[in-house]
PyMOL Python script that loads the backbone (N, CA, C, O; Angstrom):
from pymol import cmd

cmd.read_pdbstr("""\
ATOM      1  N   UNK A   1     206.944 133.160 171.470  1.00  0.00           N
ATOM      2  CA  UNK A   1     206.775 132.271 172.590  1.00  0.00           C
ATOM      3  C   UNK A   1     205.379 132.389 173.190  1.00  0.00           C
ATOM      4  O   UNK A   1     204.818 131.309 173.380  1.00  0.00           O
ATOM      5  N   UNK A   2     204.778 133.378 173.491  1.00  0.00           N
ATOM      6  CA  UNK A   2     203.811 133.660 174.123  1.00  0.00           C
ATOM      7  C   UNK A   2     202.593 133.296 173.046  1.00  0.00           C
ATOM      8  O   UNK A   2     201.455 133.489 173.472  1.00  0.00           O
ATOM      9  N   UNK A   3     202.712 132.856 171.873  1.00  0.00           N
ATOM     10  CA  UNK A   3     201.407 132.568 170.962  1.00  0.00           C
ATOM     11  C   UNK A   3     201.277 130.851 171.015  1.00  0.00           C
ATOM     12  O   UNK A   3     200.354 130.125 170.646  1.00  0.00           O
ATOM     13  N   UNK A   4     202.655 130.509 171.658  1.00  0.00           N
ATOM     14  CA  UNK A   4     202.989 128.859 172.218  1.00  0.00           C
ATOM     15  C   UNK A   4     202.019 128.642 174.001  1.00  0.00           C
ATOM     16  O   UNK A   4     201.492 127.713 174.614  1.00  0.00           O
ATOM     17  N   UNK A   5     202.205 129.852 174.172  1.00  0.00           N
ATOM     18  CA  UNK A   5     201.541 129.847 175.723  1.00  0.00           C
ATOM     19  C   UNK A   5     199.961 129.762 175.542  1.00  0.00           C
ATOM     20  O   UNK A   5     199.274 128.989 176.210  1.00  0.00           O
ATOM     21  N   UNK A   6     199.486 130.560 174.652  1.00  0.00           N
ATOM     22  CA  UNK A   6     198.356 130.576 174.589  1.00  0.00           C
ATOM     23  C   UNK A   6     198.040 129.073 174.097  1.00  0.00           C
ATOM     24  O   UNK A   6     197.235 128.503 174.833  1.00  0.00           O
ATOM     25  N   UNK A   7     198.400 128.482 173.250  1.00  0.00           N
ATOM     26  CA  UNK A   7     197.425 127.406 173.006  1.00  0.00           C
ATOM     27  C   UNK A   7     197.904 126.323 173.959  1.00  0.00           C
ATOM     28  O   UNK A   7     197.102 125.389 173.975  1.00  0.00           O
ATOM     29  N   UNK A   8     198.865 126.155 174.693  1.00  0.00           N
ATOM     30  CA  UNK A   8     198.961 125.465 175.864  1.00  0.00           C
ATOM     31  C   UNK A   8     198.350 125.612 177.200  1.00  0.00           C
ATOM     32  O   UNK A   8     198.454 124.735 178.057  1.00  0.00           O
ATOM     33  N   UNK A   9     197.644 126.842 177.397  1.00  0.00           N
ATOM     34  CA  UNK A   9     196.700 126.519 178.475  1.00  0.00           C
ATOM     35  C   UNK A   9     195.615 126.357 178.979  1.00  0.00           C
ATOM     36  O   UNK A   9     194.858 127.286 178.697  1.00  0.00           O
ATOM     37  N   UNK A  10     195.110 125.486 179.696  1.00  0.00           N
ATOM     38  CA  UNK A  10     194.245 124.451 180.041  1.00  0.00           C
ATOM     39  C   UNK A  10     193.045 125.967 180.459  1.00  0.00           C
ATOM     40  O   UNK A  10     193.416 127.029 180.959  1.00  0.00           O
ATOM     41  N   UNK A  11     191.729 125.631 180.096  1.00  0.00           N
ATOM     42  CA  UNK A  11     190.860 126.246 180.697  1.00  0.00           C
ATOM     43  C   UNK A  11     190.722 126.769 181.973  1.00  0.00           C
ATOM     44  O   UNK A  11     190.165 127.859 182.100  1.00  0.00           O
ATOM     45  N   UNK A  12     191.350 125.865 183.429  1.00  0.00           N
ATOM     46  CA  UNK A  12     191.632 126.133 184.544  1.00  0.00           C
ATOM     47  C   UNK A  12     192.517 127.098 184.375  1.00  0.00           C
ATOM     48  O   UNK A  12     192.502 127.742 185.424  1.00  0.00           O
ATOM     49  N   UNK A  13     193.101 127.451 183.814  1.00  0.00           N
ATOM     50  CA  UNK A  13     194.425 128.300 184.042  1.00  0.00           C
ATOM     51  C   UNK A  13     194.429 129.596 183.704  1.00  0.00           C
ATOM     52  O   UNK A  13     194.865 130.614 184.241  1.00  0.00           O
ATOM     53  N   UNK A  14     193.585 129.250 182.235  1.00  0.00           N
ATOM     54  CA  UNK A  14     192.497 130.446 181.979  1.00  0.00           C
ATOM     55  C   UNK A  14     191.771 131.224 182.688  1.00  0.00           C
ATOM     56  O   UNK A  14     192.048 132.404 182.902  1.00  0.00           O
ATOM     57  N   UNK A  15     190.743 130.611 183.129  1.00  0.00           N
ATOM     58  CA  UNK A  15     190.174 131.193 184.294  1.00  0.00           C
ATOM     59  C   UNK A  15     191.330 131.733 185.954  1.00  0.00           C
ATOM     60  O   UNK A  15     190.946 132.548 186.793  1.00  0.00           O
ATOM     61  N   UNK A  16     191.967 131.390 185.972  1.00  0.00           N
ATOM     62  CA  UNK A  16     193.204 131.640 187.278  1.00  0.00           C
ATOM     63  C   UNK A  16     193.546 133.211 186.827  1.00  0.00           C
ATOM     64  O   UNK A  16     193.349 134.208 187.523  1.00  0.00           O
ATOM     65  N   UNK A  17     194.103 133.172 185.495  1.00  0.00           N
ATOM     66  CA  UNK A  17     194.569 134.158 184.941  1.00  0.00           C
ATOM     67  C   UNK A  17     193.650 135.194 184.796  1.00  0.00           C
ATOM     68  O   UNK A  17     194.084 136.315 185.064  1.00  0.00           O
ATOM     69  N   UNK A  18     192.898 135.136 184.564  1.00  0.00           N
ATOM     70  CA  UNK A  18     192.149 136.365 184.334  1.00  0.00           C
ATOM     71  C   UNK A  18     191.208 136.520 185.349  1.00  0.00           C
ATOM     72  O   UNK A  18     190.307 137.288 185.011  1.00  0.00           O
ATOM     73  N   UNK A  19     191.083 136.016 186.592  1.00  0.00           N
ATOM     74  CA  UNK A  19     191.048 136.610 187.991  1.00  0.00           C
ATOM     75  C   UNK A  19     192.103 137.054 188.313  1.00  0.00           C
ATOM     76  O   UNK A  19     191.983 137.606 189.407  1.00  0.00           O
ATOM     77  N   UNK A  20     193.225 137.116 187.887  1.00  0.00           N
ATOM     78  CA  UNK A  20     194.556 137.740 188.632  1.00  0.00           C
ATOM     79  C   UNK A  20     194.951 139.714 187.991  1.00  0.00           C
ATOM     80  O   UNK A  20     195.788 140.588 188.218  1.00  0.00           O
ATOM     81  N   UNK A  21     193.435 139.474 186.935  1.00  0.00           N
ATOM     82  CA  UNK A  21     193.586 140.845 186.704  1.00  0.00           C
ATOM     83  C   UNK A  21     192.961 142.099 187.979  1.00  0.00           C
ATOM     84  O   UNK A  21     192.196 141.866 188.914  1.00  0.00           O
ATOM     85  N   UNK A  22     193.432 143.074 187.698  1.00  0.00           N
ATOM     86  CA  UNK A  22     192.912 144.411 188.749  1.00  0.00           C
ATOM     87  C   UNK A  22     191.435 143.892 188.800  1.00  0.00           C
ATOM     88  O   UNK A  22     191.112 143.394 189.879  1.00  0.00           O
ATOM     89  N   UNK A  23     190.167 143.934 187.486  1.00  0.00           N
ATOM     90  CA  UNK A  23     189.489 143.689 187.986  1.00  0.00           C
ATOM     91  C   UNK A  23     188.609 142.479 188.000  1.00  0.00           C
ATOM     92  O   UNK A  23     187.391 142.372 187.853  1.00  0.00           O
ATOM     93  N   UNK A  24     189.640 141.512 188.237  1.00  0.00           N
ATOM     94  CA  UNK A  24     188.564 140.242 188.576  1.00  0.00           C
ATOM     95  C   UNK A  24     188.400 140.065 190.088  1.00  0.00           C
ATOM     96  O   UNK A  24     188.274 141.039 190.830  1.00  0.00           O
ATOM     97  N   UNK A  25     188.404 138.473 190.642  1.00  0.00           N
ATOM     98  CA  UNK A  25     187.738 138.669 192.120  1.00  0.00           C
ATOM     99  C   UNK A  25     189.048 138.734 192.442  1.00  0.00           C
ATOM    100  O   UNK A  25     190.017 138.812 191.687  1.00  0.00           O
ATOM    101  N   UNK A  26     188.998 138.691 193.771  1.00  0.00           N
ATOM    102  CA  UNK A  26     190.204 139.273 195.187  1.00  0.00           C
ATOM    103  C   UNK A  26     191.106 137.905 194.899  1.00  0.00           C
ATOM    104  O   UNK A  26     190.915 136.705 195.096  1.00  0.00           O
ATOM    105  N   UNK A  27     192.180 138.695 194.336  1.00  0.00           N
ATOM    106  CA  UNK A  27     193.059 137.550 194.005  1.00  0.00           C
ATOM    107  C   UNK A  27     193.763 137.156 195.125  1.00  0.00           C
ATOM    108  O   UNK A  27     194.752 136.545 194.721  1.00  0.00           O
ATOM    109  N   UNK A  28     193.745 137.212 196.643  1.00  0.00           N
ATOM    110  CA  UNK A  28     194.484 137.119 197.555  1.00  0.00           C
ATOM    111  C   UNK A  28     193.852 135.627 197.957  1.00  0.00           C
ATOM    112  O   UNK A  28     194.542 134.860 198.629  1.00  0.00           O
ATOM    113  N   UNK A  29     192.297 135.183 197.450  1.00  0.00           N
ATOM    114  CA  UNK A  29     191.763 134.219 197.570  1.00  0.00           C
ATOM    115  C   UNK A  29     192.074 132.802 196.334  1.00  0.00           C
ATOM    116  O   UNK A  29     191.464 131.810 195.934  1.00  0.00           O
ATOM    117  N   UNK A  30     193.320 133.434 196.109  1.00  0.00           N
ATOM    118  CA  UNK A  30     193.825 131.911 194.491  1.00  0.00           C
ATOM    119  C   UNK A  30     194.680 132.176 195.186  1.00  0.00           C
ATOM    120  O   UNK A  30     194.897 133.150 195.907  1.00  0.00           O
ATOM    121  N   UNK A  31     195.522 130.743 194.852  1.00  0.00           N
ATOM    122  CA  UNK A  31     196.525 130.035 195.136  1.00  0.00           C
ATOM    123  C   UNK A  31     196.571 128.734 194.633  1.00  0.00           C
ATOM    124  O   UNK A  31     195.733 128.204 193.904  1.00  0.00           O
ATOM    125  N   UNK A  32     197.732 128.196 195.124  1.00  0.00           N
ATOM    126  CA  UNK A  32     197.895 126.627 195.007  1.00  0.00           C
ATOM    127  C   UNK A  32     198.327 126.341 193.300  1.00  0.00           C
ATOM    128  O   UNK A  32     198.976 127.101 192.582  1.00  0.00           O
ATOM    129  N   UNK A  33     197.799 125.135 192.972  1.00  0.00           N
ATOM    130  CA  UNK A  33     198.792 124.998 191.364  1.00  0.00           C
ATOM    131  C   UNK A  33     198.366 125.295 190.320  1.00  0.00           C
ATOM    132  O   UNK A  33     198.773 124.583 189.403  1.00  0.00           O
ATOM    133  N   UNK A  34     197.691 126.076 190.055  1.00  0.00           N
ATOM    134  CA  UNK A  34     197.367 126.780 189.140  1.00  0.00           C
ATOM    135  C   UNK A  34     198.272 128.134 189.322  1.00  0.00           C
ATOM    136  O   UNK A  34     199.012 128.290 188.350  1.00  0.00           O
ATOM    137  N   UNK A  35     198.385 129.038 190.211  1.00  0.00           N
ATOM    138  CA  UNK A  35     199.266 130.162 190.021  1.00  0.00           C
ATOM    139  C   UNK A  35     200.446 129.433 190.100  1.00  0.00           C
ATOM    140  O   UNK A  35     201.235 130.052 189.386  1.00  0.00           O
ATOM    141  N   UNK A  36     200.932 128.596 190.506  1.00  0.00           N
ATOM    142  CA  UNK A  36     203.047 128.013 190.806  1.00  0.00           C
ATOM    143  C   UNK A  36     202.935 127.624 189.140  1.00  0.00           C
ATOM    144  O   UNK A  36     203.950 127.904 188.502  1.00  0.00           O
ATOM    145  N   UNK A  37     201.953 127.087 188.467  1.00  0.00           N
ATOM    146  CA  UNK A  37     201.804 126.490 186.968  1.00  0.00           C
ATOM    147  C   UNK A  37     201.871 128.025 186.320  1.00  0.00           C
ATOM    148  O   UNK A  37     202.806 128.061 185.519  1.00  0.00           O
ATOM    149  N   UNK A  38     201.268 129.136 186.398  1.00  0.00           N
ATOM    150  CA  UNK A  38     200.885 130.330 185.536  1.00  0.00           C
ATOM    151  C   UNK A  38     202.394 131.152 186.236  1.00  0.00           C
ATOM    152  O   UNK A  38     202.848 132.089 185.580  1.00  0.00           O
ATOM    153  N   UNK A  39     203.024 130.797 187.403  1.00  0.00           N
ATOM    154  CA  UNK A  39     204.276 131.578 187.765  1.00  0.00           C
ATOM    155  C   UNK A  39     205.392 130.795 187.076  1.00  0.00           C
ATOM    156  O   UNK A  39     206.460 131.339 186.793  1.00  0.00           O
ATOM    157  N   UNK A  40     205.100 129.330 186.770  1.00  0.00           N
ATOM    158  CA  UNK A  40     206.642 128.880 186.439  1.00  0.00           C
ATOM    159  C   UNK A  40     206.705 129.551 184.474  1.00  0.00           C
ATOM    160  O   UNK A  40     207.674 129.683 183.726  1.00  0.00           O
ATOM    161  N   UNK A  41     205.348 129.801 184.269  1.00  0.00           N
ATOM    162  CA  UNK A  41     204.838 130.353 182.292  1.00  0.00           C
ATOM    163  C   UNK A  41     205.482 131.414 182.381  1.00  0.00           C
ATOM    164  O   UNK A  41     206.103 131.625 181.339  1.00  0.00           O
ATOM    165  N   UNK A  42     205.692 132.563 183.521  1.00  0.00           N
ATOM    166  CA  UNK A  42     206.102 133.565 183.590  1.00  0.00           C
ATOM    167  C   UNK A  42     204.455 134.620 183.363  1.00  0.00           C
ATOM    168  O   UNK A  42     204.679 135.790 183.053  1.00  0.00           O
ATOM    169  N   UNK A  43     203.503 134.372 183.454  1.00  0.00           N
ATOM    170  CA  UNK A  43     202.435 134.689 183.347  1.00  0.00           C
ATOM    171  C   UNK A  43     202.097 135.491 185.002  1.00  0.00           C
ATOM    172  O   UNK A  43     201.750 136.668 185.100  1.00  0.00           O
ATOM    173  N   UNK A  44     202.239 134.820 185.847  1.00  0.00           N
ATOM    174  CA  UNK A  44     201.750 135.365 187.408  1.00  0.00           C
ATOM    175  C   UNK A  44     203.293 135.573 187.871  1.00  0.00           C
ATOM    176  O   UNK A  44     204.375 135.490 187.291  1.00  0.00           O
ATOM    177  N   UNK A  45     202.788 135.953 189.483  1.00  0.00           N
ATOM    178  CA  UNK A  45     204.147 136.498 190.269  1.00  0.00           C
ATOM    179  C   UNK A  45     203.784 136.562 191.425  1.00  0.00           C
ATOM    180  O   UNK A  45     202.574 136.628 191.642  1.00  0.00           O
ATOM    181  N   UNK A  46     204.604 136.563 192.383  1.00  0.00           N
ATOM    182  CA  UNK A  46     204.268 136.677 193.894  1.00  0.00           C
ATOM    183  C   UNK A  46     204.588 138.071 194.243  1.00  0.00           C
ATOM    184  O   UNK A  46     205.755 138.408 194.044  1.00  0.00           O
ATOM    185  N   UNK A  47     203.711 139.018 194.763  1.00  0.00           N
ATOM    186  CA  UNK A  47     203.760 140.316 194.946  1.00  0.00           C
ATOM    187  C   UNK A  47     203.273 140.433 196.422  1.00  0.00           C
ATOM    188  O   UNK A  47     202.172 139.923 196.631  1.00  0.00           O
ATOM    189  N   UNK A  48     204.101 141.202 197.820  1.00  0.00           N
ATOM    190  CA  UNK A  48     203.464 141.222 198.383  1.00  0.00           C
ATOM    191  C   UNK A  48     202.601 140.148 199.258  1.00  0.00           C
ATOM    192  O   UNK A  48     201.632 140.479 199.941  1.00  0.00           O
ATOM    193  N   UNK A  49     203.082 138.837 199.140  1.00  0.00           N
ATOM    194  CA  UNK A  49     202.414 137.703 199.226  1.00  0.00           C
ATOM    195  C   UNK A  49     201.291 136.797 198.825  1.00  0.00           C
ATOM    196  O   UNK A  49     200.827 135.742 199.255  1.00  0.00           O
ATOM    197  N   UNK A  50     200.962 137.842 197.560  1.00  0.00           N
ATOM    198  CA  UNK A  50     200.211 137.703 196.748  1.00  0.00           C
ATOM    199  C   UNK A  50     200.041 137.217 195.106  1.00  0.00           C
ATOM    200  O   UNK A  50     200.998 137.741 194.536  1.00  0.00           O
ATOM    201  N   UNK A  51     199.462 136.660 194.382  1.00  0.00           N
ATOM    202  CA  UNK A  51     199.721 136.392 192.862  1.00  0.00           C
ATOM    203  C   UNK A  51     198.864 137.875 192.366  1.00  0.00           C
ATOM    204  O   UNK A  51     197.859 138.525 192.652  1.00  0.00           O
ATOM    205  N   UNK A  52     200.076 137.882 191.394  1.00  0.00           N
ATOM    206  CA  UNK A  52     199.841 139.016 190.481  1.00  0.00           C
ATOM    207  C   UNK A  52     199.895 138.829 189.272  1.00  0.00           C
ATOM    208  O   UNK A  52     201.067 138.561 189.008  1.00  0.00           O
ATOM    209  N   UNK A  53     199.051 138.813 188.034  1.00  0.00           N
ATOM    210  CA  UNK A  53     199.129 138.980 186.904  1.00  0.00           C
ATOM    211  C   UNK A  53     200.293 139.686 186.348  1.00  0.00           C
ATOM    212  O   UNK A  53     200.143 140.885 186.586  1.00  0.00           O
ATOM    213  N   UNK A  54     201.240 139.496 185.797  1.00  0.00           N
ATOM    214  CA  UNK A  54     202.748 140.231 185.572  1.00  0.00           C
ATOM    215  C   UNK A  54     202.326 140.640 183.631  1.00  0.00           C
ATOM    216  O   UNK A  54     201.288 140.452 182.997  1.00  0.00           O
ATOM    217  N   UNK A  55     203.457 141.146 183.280  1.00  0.00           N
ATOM    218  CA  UNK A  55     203.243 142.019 181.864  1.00  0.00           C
ATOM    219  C   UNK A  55     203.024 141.176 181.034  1.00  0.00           C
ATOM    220  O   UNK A  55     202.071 141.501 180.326  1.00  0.00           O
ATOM    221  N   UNK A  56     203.693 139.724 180.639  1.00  0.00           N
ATOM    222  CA  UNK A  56     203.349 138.738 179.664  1.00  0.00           C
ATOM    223  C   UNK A  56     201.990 138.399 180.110  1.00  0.00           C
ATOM    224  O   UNK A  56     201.198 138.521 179.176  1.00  0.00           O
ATOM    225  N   UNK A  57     201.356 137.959 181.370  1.00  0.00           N
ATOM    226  CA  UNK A  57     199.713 137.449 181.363  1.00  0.00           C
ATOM    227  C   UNK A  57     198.977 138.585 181.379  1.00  0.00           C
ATOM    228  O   UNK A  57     197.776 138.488 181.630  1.00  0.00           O
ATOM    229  N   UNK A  58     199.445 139.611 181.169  1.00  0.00           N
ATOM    230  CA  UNK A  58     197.757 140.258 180.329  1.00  0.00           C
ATOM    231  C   UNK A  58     197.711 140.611 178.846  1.00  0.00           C
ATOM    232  O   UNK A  58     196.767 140.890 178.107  1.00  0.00           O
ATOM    233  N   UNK A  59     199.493 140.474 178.569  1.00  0.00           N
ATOM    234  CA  UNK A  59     199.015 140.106 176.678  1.00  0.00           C
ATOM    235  C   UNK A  59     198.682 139.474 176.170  1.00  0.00           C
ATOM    236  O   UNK A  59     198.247 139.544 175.021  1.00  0.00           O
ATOM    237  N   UNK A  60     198.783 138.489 176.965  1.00  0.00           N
ATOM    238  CA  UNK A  60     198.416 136.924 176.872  1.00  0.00           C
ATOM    239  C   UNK A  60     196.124 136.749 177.303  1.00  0.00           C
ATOM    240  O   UNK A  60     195.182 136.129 176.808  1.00  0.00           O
ATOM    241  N   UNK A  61     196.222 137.218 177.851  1.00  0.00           N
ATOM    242  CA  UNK A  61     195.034 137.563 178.609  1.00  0.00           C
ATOM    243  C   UNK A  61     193.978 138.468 177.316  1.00  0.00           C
ATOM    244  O   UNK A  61     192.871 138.186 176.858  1.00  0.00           O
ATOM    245  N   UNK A  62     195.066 139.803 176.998  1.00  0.00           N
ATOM    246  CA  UNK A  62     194.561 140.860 175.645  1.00  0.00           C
ATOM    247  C   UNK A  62     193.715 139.595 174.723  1.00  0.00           C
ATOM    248  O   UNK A  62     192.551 139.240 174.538  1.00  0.00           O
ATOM    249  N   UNK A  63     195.220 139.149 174.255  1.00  0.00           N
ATOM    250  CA  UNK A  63     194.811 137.909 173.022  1.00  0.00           C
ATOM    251  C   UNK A  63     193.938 137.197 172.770  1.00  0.00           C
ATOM    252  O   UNK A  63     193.404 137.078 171.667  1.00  0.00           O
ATOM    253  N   UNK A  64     193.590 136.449 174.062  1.00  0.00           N
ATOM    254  CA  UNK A  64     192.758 135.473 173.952  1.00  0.00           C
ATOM    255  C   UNK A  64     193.644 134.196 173.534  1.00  0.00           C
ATOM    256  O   UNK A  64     194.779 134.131 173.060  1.00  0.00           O
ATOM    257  N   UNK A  65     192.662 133.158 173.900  1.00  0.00           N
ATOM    258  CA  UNK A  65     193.343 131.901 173.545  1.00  0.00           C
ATOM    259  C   UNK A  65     192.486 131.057 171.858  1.00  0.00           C
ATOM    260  O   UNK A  65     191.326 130.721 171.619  1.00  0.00           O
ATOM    261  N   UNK A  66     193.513 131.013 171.205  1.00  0.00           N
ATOM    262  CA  UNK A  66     192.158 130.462 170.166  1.00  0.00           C
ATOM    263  C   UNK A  66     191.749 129.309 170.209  1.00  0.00           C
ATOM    264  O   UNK A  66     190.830 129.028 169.439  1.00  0.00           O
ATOM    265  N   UNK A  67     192.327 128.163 171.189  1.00  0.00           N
ATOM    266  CA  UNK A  67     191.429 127.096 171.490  1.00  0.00           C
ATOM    267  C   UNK A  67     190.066 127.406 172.079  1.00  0.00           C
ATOM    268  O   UNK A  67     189.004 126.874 171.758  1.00  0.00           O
ATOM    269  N   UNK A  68     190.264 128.360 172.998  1.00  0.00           N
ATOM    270  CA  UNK A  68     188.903 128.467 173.222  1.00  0.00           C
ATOM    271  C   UNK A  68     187.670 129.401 172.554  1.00  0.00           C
ATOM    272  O   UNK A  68     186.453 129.237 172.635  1.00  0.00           O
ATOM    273  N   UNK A  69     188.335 130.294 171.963  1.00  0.00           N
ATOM    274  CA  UNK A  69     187.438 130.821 170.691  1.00  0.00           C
ATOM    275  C   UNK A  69     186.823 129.334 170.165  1.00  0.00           C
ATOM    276  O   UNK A  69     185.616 129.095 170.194  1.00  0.00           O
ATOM    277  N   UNK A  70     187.277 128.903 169.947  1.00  0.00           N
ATOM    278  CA  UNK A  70     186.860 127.038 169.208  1.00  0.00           C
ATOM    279  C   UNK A  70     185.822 127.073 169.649  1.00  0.00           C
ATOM    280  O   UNK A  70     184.758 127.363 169.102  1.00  0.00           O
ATOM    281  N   UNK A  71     186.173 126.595 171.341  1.00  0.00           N
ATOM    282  CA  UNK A  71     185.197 126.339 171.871  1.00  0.00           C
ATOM    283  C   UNK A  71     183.496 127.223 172.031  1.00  0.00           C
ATOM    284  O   UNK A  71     182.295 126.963 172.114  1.00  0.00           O
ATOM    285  N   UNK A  72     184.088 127.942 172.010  1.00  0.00           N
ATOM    286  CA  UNK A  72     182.834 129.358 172.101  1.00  0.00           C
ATOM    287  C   UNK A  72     182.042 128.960 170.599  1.00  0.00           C
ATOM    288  O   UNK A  72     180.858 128.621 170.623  1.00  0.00           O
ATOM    289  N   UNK A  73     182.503 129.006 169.820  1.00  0.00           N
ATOM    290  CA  UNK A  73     182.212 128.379 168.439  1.00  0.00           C
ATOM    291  C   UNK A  73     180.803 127.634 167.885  1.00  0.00           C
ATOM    292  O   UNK A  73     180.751 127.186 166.740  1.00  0.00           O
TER     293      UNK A  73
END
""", "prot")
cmd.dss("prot")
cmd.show_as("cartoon", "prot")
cmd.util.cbc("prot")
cmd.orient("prot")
């Protein structure tokens, strides 16, 4: 499932996600539909009142997406 996730998400989401790691910026400053989109993937989570990167979005995150390897290309 999660190799289905990866090539389904949009660059925005990309980037959402991997600010929601420990060390990207202050994730208390994202919100709105990009995390409710990366929480309904099962990717983020509300912690604390906060979005949190949960255990599937940082394997997902590990991986990489290979659409955008493409792009890097």
């Amino acid at each position: 499932m999660t190799a289905d996730i990866d090539d389904q998400l949009t660059i925005e989401q990309w980037t959402t996600l991997k600010a929601l790691r420990p060390t990207g910026p202050a994730s208390a400053k994202l919100g709105g539909y990009m995390i409710e989109q990366l929480i309904a993937l099962d990717l983020a989570a509300i912690a604390d009142g906060h979005p949190v990167i949960t255990a599937e979005g940082r394997k997902v995150v590990l991986r990489g997406s290979p659409r955008l390897w493409d792009l890097a290309a």
